[in-house]
N, C-alpha and C positions, 0 to 999 in steps of 0.2 A: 426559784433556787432548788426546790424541792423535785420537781423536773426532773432540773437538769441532773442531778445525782442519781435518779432511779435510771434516767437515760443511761449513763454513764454503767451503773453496774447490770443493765440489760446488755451493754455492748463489753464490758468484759466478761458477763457468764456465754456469750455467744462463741467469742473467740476462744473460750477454755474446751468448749463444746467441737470446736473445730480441730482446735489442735489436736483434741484426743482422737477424736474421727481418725484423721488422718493418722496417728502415730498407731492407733491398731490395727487400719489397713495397708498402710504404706509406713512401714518403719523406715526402709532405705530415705525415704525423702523430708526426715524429722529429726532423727539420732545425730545428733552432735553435729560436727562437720559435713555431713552427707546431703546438706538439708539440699533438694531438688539439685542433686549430682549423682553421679555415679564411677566408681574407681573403673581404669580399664582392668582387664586380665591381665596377670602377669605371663613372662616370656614361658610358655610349655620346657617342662624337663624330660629327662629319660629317656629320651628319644629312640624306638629299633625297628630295624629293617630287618623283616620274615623274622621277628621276634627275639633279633640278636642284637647286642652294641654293636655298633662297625663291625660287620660283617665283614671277613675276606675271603669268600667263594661263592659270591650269590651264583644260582644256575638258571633263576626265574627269572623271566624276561619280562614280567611285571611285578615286583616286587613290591608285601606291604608295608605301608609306614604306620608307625602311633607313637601317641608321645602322652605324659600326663597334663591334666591343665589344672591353672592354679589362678586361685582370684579372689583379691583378698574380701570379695563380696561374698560371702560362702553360700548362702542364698541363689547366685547367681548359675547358671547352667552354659555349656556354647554349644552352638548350633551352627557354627557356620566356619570352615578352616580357610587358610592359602597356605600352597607346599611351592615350593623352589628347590629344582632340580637342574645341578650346573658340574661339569666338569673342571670347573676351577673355586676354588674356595671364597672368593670376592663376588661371582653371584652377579658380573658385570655385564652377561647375555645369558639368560636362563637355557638350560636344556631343555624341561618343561617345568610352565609356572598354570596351576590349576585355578586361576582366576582373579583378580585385585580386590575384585566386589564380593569376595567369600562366595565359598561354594559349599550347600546346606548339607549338613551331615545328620546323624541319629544324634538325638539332646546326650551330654556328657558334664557329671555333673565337679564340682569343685573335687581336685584330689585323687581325680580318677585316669585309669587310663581310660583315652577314645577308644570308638573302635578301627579297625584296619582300614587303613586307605592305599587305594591299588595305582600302582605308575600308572599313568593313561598318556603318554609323550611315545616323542617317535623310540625306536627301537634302539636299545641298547647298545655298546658297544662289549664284544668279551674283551677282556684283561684291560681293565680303566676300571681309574676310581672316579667314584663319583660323588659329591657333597650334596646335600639336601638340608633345609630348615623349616619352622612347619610356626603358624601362628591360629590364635583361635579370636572366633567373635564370642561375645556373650548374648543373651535374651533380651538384655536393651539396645542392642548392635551396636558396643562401644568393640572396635577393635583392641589387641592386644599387642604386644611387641615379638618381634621373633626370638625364636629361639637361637640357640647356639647352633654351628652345623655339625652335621653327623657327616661321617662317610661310608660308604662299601665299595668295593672290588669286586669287578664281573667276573665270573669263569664261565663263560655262555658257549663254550665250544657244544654242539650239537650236531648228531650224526642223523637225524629225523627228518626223513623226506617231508618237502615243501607239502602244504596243503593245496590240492588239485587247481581249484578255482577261486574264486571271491564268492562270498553269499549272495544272493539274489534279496534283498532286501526291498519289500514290494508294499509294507502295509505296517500304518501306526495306529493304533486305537489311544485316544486320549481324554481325561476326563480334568478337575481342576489341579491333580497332584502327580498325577501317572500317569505311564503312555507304555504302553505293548507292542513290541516290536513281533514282527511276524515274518520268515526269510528261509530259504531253501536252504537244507544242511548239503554238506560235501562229504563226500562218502571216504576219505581218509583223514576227516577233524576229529579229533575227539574232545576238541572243548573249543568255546566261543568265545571273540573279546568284543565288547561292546564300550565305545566311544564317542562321546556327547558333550553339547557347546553350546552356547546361548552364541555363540559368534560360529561363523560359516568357516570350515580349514582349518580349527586351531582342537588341540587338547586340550580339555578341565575336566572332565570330570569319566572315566570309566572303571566298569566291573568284567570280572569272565562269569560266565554262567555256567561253566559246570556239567553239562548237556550230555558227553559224553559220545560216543559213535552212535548217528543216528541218520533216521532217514525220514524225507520229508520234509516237510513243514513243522519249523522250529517257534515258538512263543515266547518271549520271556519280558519281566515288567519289572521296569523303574519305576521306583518309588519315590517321593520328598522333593518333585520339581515343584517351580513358583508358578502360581495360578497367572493366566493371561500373558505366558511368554513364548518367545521363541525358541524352538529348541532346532539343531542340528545333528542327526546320529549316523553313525555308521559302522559294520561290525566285519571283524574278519575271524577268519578260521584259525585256528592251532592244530598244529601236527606234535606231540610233544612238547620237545622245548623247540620246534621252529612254528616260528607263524608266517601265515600266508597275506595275500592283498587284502585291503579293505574292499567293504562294497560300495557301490556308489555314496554319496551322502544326502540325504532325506531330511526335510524339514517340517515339522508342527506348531501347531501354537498351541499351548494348553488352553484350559475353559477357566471361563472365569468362577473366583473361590463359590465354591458350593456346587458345582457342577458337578454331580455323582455320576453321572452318566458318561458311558465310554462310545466316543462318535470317532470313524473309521477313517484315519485318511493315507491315499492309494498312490502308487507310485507316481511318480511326476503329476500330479496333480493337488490343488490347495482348497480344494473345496470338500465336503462329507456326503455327500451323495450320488455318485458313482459307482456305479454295478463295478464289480472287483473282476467279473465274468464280462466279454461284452453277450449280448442276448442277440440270436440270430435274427436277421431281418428279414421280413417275411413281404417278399414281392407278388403284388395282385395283380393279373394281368386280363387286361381289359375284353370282355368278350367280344366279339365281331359279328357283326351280322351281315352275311351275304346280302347284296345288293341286288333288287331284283333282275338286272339284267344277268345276274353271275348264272352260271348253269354247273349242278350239280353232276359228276361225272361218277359212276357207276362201272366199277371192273366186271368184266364177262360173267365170269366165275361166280361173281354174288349176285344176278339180277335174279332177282323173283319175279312169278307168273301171277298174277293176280286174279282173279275169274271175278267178273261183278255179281254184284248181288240184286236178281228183282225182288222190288218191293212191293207186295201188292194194295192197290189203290182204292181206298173206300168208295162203296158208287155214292154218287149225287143225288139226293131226292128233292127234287120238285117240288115246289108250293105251288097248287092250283094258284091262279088269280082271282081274285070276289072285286065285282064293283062295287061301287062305295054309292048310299043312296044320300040324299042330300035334302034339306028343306031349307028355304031363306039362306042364316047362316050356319046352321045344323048339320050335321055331315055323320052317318055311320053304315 
């Protein structure tokens, strides 16, 4: 009997030992109601497009959004949004939707505003309104609900000749988080838009870079992809407020997490080891040897006269002969 009671309060000093563990490292999964749950985010407020409530003059042809996020886990942070952009207020065929599986942003923490997110969808129309609503994941990736929609109105009329050509997009360096694009500037952009998909054809997620009139060989790097994914980019010119074509579009896979290391991949190709240059080929070619029936033919003009050379002849000297005397088998 005596046992069984020390038993007994060995297994309730264990479980008090436990609980505490747990509630000063993990309070969300102990405190009251919360026990191993978690609240989602609530629907983001405030919502502005280039930093205004419903806008009615937007002239930017990628225009940013942010909104604040709220969640009554205050503790909690998001890292991950979806925006829906539609010309009718019901949202029943998106104009552009930046992904379902959330698309990973800079950490943003309870109460705050995010920061800017750039239209990455096809082009604008001037004079249309357009509604947008925006949702956040949190750090446990419980989704959140949408928000309310906001609207703006284009004024996109624009006197700025087209950009020349499409960029030459030829090279991606990628390691587990980032990937560097590398692509021939056009000589009447003054700025770059860059556009990128885990899916082949579609918008979610683009930036501009800001690059300005330039020439050459342009660089610039994405940050905050998922390790060991596929990515799809492609990037076109600006002329002001007009933009030009896209460039072709180019696919990577990032490295798997911890991969610091930036390995190089080249235009239409899926592998990291290809010269970026090809290296010229260098043909050997076989020496021949005249056969001896061949006869070497000599032009007039260059035969030389050759005079021989005697050589003179050491004389021979002579060893008298001596016969040889002999006894029995003896012989000298």
């Amino acid at each position: 009997m005596v046992n069984r009671f020390k038993r007994f309060k060995l297994f309730i000093s264990l479980s008090s030992l436990v609980f505490l563990i747990l509630f000063a490292f993990f309070p969300k999964l102990v405190f009251f109601n919360q026990v191993f749950s978690a609240s989602a985010p609530s629907a983001p407020i405030d919502l502005l497009t280039e930093g205004v409530t419903s806008p009615s003059n937007v002239t930017d042809h990628t225009p940013e959004f942010s909104a604040i996020y709220n969640d009554s886990d205050e503790a909690d942070i998001a890292n991950k949004y979806q925006i829906q952009v539609n010309d009718t207020p019901n949202f029943s065929s998106t104009f552009w939707d930046s992904g379902s599986s959330g698309t990973v942003m800079s950490n943003c923490s309870e109460g705050n505003r995010c920061a800017d997110i750039s239209y990455a969808g096809s082009t604008l129309n001037s004079s249309t309104t357009y509604y947008w609503r925006i949702k956040f994941w949190d750090d446990e990736g419980t989704g959140g609900g949408w928000s309310n929609s906001a609207l703006l109105n284009t004024s996109l009329t624009c006197g700025d000749a087209n950009p020349f050509s499409s960029p030459n997009l030829f090279q991606i360096d990628v390691n587990d988080t980032q990937a560097t694009l590398y692509y021939a500037s056009i000589a009447n952009a003054n700025n770059y838009y860059i556009a990128y998909s885990e899916k082949p054809n579609t918008f979610e997620h683009g930036t501009e870079t800001n690059q300005g009139y330039s020439t050459g060989v342009l660089p610039f790097t994405i940050n905050l992809l998922k390790s060991n994914t596929v990515y799809y980019f492609k990037v076109r010119g600006q002329n002001g407020c007009m933009s030009g074509n896209w460039s072709q579009e180019m696919s990577i896979k990032t490295r798997a997490k911890g991969f610091l290391a930036m390995i190089p991949f080249y235009k239409y190709t899926a592998t990291s080891w290809l010269p970026l240059i090809n290296k010229p080929t260098i043909v050997v070619q076989p020496k021949i040897k005249p056969t001896p029936t061949e006869t070497v033919k000599i032009e007039e003009s260059r035969k030389i006269e050759v005079t021989p050379i005697s050589i003179p002849q050491s004389p021979i000297v002579k060893i008298p002969e001596t016969k040889k005397r002999c006894f029995l088998w003896w012989c000298w």
